[in-house]
VOGU-733917 format. One record per residue (C-alpha): residue in one letter; x, y, z. Coordinates in steps of 0.05 Angstrom, whole numbers, plus 5000, padded with zeros to 4 digits. Example, Ala and Ser with C-alpha at 12.3 -4.5 7.8 and 13.67 -1.06 7.14 Angstrom:
REM residues 2
A524649105156 S527349795143 
This chain:
REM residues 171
X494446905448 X496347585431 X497248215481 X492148695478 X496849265458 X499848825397 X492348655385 X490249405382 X496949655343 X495249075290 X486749305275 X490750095269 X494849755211 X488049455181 X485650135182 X492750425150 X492649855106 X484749905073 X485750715070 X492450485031 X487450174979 X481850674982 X488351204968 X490550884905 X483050674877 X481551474882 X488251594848 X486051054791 X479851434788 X483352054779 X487651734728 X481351484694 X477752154684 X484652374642 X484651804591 X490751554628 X488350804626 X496050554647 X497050954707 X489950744728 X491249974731 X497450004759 X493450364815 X488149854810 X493449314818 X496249714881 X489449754910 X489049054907 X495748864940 X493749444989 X487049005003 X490748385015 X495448615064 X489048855109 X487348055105 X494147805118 X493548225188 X486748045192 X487947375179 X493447435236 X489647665284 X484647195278 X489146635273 X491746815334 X485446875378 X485247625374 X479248055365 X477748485299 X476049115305 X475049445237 X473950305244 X471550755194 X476450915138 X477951645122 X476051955057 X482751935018 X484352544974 X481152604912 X485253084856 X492053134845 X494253774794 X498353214750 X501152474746 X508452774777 X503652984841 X500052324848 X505651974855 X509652464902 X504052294945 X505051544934 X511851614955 X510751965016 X504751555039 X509050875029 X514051165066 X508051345114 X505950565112 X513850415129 X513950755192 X507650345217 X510349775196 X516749905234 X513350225294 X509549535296 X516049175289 X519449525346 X513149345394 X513548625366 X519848625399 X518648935452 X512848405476 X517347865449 X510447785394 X515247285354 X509847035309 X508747865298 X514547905285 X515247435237 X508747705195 X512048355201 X518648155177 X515048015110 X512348725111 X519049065120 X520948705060 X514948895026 X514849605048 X522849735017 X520149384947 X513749914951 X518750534960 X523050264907 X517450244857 X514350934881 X521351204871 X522550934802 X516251174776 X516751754807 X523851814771 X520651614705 X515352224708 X520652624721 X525152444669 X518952544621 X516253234643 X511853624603 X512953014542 X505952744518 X509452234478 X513052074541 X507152044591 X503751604536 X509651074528 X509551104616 X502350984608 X502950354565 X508250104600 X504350154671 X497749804631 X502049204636 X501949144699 X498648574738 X496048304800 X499447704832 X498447414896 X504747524938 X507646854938 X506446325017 X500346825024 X493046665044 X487147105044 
């Protein structure tokens, strides 16, 4: 059985992790309404893996005797002024997500929450291969600047994108 305050620091995450995919389905949307049909999978697909992590600390919790409490989910933001500014603000919300996840770590430790910390441990992974992806896209739009023919050979490329279940994982 889990300590209340690991309990209570894990539904927060939940809450982080389900805004995390309301965040990037209103930045698909976004995406959407400009004919940018690439950018908006890949947020789709982010969404998604957003979505599962709330169940894999869901899932934890439960598995571990705790209680669920699921809050309301803020409203995330809904226009950006171009692709470049949608994903600054992916960048600085996965950092954003990186900090809870480490904040959690640390109070893993703390309570000696092994089995947290072992969840979590595959979050801190996670969390460096969602900044590295942020960054390189971010990278790419600025590379392509003001190029149409570059935004349109980004938006193809991100199309290609697909889900996959993180591998060990059960929702």
């Amino acid at each position: 059985m889990m300590k209340t305050k690991m309990n209570e620091a894990l539904n927060r995450q939940i809450n982080e992790e389900a805004f995390s995919s309301y965040l990037y389905l209103s930045m698909s949307a976004w995406f959407e309404s400009r004919n940018l049909k690439g950018f908006a999978n890949w947020m789709k697909v982010q969404a998604q893996e957003e979505a599962v992590h709330a169940k894999i600390f869901f899932n934890h919790i439960v598995g571990r005797g705790g209680s669920v409490k699921l809050e309301a989910i803020a409203a995330p933001k809904t226009e950006w002024t171009s692709p470049l500014e949608a994903f600054k603000d992916t960048l600085e919300h996965e950092r954003h997500i990186t900090a809870c996840i480490h904040s959690l770590m640390d109070l893993a430790l703390k309570e000696k929450d092994h089995a947290a910390a072992i969840t979590l441990q595959w979050f801190v992974t996670e969390q460096v291969e969602e900044e590295a992806n942020a960054e390189e896209l971010l990278a790419k739009l600025e590379m392509v600047g003001e190029s149409r023919q570059g935004l349109f050979m980004l938006d193809k490329e991100l199309g290609a994108r697909v889900f996959q279940m993180p591998a060990g994982v059960t929702v």
